[in-house]
C-alpha positions in Angstrom: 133.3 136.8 47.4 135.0 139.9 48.9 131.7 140.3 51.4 131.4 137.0 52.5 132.0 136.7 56.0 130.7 140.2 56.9 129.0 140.8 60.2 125.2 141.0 60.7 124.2 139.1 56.9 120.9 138.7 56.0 119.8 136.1 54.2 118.3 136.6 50.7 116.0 133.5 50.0 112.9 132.5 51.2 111.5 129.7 53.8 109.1 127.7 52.4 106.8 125.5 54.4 106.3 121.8 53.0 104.0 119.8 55.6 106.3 119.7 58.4 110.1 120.2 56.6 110.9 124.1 56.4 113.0 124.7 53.2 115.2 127.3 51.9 115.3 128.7 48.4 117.4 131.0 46.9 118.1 131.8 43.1 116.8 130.9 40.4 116.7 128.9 37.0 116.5 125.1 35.9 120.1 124.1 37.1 119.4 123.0 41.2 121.8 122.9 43.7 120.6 120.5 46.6 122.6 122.2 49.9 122.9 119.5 52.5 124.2 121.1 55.6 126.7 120.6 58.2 125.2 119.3 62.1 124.4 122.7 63.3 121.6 122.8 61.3 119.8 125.7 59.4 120.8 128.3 61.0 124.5 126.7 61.1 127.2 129.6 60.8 127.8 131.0 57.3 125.5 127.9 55.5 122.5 130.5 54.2 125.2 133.1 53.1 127.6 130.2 50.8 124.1 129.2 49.9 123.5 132.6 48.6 126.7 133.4 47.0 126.1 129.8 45.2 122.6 131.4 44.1 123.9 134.6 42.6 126.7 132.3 40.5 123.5 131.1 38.3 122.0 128.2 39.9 118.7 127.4 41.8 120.0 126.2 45.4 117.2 124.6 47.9 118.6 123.9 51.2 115.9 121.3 53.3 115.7 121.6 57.2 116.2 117.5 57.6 117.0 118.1 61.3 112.8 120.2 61.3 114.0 122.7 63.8 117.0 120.9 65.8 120.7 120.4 65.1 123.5 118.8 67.6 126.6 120.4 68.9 129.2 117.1 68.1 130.6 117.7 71.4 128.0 117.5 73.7 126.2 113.8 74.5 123.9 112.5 72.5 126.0 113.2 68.9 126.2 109.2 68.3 121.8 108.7 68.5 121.6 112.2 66.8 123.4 110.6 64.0 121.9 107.2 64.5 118.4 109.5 64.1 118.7 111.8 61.6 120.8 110.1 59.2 118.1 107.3 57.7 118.3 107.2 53.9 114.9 105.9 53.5 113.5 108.9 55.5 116.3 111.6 53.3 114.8 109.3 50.2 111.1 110.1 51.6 111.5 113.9 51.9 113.6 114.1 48.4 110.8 112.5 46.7 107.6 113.7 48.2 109.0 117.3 49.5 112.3 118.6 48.0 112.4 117.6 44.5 108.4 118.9 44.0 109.4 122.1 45.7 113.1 122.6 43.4 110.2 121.9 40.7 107.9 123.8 41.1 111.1 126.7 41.0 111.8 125.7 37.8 114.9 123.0 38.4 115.3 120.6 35.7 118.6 119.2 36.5 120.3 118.5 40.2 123.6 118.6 41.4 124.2 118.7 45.4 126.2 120.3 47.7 127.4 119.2 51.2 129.1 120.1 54.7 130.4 117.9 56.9 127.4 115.7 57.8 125.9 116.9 54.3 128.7 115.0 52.8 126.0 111.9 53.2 123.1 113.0 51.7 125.5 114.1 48.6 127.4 110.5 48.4 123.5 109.2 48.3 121.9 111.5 46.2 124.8 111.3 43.5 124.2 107.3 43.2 120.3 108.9 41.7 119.9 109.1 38.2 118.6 113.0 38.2 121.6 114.1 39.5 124.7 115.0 37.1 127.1 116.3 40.0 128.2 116.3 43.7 130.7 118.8 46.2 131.5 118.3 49.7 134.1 120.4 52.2 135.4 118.4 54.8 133.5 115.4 54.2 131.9 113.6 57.2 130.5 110.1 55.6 133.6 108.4 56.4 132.6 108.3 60.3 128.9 108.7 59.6 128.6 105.4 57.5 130.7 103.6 60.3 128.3 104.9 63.3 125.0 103.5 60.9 126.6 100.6 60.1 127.1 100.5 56.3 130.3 99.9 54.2 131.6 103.2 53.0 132.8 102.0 50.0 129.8 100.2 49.2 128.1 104.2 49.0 131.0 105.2 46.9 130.9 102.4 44.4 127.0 103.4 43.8 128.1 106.9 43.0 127.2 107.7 39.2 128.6 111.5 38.8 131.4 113.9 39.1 132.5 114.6 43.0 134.8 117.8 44.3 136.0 116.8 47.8 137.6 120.0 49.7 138.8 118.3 52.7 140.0 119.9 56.1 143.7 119.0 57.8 142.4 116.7 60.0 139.7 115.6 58.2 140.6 111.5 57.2 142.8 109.8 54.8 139.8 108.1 53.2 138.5 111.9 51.6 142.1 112.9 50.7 144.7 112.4 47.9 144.7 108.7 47.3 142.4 107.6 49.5 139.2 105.3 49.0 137.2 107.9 47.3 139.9 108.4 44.7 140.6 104.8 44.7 136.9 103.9 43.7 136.0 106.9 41.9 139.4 107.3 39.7 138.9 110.2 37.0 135.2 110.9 38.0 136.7 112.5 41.5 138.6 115.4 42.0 140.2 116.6 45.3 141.5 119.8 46.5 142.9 120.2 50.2 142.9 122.6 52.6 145.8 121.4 54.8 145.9 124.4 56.9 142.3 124.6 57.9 140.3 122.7 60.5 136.9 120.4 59.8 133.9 122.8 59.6 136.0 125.6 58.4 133.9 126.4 55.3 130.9 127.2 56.9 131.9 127.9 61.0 135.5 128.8 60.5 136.2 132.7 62.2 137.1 134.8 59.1 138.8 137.6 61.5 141.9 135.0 61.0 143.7 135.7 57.6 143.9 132.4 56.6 140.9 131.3 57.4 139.4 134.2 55.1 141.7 133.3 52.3 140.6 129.7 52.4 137.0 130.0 52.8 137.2 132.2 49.9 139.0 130.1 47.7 136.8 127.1 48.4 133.7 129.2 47.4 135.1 130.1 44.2 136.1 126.2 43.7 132.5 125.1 44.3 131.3 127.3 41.8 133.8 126.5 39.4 133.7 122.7 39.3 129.2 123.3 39.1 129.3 125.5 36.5 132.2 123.2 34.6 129.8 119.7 35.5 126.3 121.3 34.8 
């Protein structure tokens, strides 16, 4: 934990190459960790490092390139048809089936949990309504807008959710992901929520650990991921 945020990492997993979706793995052993990453993409900020630090903890974690090469700065035009693009379940359903889950296989996962930033908050809320998969962890949560720009009734995704969730929501991330909001209000005792009031979305995986707090925070989040995993594995 102390070396996280440490200038010039290098990743320690490998890229493999599944038809046209690049895939990173790290770790090993039957537990699987599916890391669903923030907008930025695969290269996005601290994403392979977490990923990494999640590895060494005890688990498998396989983190898919769903964006195949390109990622969207939320800022700049085109975020709402990036969204619109990118975030099709029956296409995340395709890959999971005929890519991901053969690859986390063939590593040696047996069981899945999955793990989400921002826009991977999605692919967790979907993936944790499957039957393979015993547990699910987003930071600052983004399905709360996503769902509205597709279309689809948020809490319609939460009600199909079938396993343990950890949100870790951001200051001025929405009521919806925080204490006693609709998340809680569907999921009851099968949700558990720890806030970060002082931090800003993204901070987990693009927040600048020169700042003190920043540091503190992302560090603490890490360890709370790996805590609620290894306590819903």
């Amino acid at each position: 934990l102390d070396r996280l945020g440490e200038q010039g990492y290098l990743p320690k997993g490998k890229v493999v190459r599944v038809e046209d979706l690049d895939i990173y793995v790290v770790g090993s052993g039957g537990k699987c960790v599916i890391w669903n990453y923030d907008i930025f993409g695969f290269n996005s900020g601290r994403t392979k490092e977490l990923a990494d630090l999640l590895a060494e903890s005890g688990f498998l974690v396989v983190m898919p390139d769903y964006f195949r090469g390109t990622f969207q700065d939320p800022t700049k035009p085109g975020a709402l048809e990036f969204l619109q693009r990118t975030t099709q379940w029956t296409n995340i359903k395709e890959d999971w089936d005929t890519k991901i889950k053969p690859t986390a296989v063939q590593h040696g996962a047996t069981t899945f949990g999955s793990f989400g930033t921002c826009w991977g908050s999605y692919p967790v809320i979907r993936f944790s309504s499957l039957p393979e998969f015993v547990v699910g962890v987003s930071a600052h949560p983004s399905h709360t807008k996503i769902s509205g720009v597709l279309g689809e009734e948020e809490r319609g995704l939460l009600e199909q959710v079938s396993c343990p969730q950890l949100f870790m929501p951001a200051g001025n991330d929405g009521p919806e992901v925080k204490e006693g909001g609709l998340a809680q209000q569907i999921l009851k005792e099968n949700i558990q929520i720890v806030e970060f009031p002082e931090m800003s979305h993204g901070f987990f995986a693009r927040g600048d650990m020169v700042n003190d707090a920043v540091a503190r925070d992302v560090r603490l989040a890490a360890k709370t991921m790996i805590t609620f995993f290894k306590e819903n594995f």
